[in-house]
C-alpha positions as CSV (number, residue, x, y, z in Angstrom):
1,X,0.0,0.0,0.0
2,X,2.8,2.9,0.6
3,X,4.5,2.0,-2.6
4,X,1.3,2.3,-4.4
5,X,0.6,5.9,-2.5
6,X,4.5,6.5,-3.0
7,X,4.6,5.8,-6.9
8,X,1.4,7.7,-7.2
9,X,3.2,10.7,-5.9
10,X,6.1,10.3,-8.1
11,X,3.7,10.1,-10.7
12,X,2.0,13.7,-9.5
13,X,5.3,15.2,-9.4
14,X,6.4,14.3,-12.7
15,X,3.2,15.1,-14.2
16,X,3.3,18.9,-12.3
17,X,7.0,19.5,-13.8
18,X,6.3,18.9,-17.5
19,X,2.7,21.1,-16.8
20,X,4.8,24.0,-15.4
21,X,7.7,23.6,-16.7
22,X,9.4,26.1,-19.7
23,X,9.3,26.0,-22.9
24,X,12.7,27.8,-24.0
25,X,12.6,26.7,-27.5
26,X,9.5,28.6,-28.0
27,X,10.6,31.8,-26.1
28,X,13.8,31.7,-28.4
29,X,11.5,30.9,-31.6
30,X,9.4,33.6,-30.8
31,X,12.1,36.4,-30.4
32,X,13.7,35.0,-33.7
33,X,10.5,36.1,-35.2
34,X,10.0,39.3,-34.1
35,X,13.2,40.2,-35.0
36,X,12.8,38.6,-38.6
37,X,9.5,41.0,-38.7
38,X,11.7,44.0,-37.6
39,X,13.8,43.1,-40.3
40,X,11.2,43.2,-43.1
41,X,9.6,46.5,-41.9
42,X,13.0,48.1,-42.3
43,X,13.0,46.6,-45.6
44,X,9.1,48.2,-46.1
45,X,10.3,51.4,-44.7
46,X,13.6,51.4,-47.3
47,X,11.6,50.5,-50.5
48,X,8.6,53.4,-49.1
49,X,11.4,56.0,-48.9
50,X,12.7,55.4,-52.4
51,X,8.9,55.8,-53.8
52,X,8.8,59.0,-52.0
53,X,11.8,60.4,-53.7
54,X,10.4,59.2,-56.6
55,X,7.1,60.6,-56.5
56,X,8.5,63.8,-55.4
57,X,10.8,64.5,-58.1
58,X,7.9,63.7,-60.5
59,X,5.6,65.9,-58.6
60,X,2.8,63.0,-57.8
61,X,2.0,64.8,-54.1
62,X,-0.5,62.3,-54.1
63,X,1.2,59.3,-53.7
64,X,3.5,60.7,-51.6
65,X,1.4,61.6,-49.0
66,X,0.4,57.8,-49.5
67,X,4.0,56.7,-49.3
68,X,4.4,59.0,-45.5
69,X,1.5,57.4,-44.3
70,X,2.9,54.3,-44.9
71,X,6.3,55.2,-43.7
72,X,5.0,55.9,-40.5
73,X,2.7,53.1,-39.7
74,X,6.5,51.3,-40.6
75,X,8.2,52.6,-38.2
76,X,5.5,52.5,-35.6
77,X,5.8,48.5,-36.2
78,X,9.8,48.6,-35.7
79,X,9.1,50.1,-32.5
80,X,6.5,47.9,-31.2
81,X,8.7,45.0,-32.4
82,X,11.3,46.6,-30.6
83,X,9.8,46.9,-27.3
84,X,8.5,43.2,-27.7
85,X,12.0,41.8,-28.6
86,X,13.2,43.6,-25.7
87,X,10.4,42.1,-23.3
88,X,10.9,39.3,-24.9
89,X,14.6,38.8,-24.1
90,X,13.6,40.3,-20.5
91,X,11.7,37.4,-19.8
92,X,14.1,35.0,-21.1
93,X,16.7,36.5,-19.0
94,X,14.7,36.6,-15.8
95,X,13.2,32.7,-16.0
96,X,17.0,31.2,-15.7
């Protein structure tokens, strides 16, 4: 009878680590990714810059104005991903 109450307790334990335990993989995946998407709104926020030169020097106002409204709501996402990637690495940091 104790050996049965014992393994059942071993058996509670385990299960409670892998329930609560981390999962670093995914915390490391997950920064990978916001970085990657940093990356590609720089990229968005390089090509919109070169349109706006363009479409200046040509004198389309028009699509300019498009091409700072789009600039903008680039580089807001850069700094959300930002502040996430540095959360993010926070967190990481923190759990060891």
């Amino acid at each position: 009878m104790r050996r049965r109450i014992i393994s059942l307790l071993c058996f509670a334990l385990l299960g409670s680590a892998v329930a609560f335990g981390e999962n670093r993989a995914q915390d490391f995946r997950d920064l990978h990714r916001d970085k990657i998407d940093r990356r590609q709104d720089r990229r968005d926020i390089n090509r919109d810059q070169r349109d706006l030169r363009n479409d200046l020097r040509k004198g389309n106002y028009r699509d300019a104005h498009n091409d700072l409204r789009d600039i903008r709501h680039d580089e807001r996402d850069v700094h959300n991903d930002r502040r996430d990637i540095r959360a993010d690495r926070r967190d990481i940091h923190h759990d060891r």
